[in-house]
C-alpha positions as CSV (number, residue, x, y, z in Angstrom):
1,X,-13.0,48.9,-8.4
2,X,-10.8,45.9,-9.3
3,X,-13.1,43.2,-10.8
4,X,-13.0,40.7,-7.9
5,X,-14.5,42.8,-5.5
6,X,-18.1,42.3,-6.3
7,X,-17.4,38.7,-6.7
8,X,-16.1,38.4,-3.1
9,X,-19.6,39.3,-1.5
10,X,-21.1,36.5,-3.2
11,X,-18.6,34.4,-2.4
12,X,-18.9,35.2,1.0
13,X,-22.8,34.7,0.9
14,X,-22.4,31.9,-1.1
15,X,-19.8,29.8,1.0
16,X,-21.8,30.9,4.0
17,X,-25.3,29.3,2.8
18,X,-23.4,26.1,1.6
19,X,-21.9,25.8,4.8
20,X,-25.4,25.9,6.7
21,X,-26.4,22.9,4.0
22,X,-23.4,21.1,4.6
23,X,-24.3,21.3,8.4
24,X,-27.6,19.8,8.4
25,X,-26.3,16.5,6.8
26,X,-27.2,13.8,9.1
27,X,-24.1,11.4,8.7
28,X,-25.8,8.1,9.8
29,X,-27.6,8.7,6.5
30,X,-24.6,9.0,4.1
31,X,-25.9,6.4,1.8
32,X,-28.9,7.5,1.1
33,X,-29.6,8.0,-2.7
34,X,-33.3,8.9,-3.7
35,X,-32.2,7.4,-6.9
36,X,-30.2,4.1,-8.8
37,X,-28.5,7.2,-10.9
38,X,-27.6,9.6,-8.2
39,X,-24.3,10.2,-5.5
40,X,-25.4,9.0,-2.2
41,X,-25.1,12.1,0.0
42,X,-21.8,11.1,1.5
43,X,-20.4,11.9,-2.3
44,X,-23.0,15.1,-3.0
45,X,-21.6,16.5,0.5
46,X,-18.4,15.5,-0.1
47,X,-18.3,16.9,-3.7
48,X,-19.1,20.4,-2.3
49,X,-16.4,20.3,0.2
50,X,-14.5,19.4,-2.6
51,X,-15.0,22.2,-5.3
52,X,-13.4,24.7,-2.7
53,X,-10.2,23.2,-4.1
54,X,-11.4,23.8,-7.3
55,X,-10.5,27.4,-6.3
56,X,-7.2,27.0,-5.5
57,X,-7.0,25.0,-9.1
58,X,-8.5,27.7,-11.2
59,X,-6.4,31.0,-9.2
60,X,-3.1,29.2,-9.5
61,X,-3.4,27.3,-12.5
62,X,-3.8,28.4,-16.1
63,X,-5.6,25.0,-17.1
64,X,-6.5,21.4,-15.1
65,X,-6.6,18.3,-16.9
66,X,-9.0,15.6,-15.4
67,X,-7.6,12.4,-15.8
68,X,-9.7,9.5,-15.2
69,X,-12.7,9.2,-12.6
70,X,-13.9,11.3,-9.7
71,X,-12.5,9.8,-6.3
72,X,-14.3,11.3,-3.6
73,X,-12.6,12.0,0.1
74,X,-13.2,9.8,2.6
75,X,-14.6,11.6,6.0
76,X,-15.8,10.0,9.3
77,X,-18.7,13.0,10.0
78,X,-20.2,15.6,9.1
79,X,-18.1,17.8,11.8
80,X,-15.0,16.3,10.0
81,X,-16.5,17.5,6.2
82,X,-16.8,21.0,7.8
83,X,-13.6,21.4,9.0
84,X,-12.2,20.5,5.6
85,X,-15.1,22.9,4.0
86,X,-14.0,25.7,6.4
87,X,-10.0,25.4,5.4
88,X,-10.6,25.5,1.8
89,X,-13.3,28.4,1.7
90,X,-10.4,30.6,3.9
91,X,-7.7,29.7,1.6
92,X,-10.0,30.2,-1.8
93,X,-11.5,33.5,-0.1
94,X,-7.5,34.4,0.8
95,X,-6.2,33.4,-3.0
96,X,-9.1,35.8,-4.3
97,X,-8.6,39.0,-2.4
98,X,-4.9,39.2,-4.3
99,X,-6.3,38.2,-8.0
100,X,-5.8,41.3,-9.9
101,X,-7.5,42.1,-13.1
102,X,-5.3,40.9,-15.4
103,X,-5.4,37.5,-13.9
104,X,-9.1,37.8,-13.7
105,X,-9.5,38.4,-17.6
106,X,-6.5,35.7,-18.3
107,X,-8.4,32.7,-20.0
108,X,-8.5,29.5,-17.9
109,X,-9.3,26.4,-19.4
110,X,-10.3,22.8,-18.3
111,X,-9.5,19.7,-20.2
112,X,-10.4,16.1,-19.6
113,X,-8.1,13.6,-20.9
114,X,-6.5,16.3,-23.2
115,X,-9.3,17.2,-24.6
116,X,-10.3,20.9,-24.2
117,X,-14.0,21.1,-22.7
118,X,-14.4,25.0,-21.8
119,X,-11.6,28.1,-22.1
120,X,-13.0,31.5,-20.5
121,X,-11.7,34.5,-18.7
122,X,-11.1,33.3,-14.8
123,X,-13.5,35.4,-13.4
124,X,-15.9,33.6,-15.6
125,X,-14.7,30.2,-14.6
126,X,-14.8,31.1,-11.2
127,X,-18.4,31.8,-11.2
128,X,-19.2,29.1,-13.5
129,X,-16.7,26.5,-12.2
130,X,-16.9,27.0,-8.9
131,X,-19.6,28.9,-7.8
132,X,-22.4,28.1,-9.4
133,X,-21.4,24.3,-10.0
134,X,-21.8,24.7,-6.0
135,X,-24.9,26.4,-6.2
136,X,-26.1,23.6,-8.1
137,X,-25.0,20.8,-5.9
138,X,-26.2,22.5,-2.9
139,X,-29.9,22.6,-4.7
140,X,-29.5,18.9,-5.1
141,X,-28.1,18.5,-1.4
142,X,-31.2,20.6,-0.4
143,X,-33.7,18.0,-1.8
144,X,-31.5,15.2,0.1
145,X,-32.0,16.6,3.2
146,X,-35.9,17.5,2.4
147,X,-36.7,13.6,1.4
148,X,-34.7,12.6,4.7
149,X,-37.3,14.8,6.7
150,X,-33.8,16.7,7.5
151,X,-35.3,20.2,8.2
152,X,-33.6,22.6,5.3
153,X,-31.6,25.9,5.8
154,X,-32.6,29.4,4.8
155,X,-30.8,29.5,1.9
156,X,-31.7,32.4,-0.2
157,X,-34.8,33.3,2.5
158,X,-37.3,31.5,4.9
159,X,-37.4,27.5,3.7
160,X,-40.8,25.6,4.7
161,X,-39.0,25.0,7.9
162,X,-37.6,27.4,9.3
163,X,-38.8,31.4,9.4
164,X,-35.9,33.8,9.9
């Protein structure tokens, strides 16, 4: 079984859940922040749309170089976020069904400034990079959407508002 196969099923699930998250977000309330230190949601939501181009970045590329501050994207609504969610989640899942195993096990490696700040396999950064730096985002996205009284998805079962 080539290597990305297994990887794909939780990429599916996980793209899936994120985009149920992304859905609940109540754009009237992009400026919320339940702290001075913390994105509004506009740039949490945002952000997760975003690392589906990370994707893209870590199949085609050998290395990324971050050069100065994150710049979010701007979008009008929520409906507008999704669409941009949906296109980069179908050309991620698309650019991952033809990764072989060599280019799976071929080290990736991200630099900021020039300065090297992780090297691994792909297949690692892709879980690591992409996926779970999602997963972690859509945790904080989660608690957004609880302190906004925002009923929360099912994410990885029932949530205290919903049963499935």
């Amino acid at each position: 079984m080539p290597i990305i196969t297994p990887l794909l099923s939780e990429f599916d699930h996980e793209m899936s859940v994120t985009r149920k998250v992304l859905s609940a977000v109540d754009w009237t309330k992009k400026d919320f922040k339940p702290h001075e230190k913390s994105m509004t949601l506009e740039v949490l939501a945002t952000h997760l749309q975003d690392v589906t181009t990370w994707c893209r970045i870590t199949v085609t590329e050998d290395e990324f170089n971050v050069q100065g501050a994150y710049t979010p994207k701007s979008f009008d609504s929520t409906e507008d976020l999704l669409v941009a969610f949906d296109q980069g989640v179908k050309e991620c899942r698309s650019l991952l069904e033809g990764l072989s195993d060599e280019k799976c096990m071929a080290t990736w490696t991200l630099k900021k400034e020039g300065q090297i700040m992780f090297s691994m396999p792909r297949v690692a950064t892709l879980r690591s990079f992409v996926m779970n730096h999602m997963i972690h985002h859509r945790g904080q996205a989660s608690v957004y959407l609880r302190l906004l009284d925002i009923p929360v998805p099912s994410i990885y079962g029932p949530s205290a508002d919903n049963a499935m």
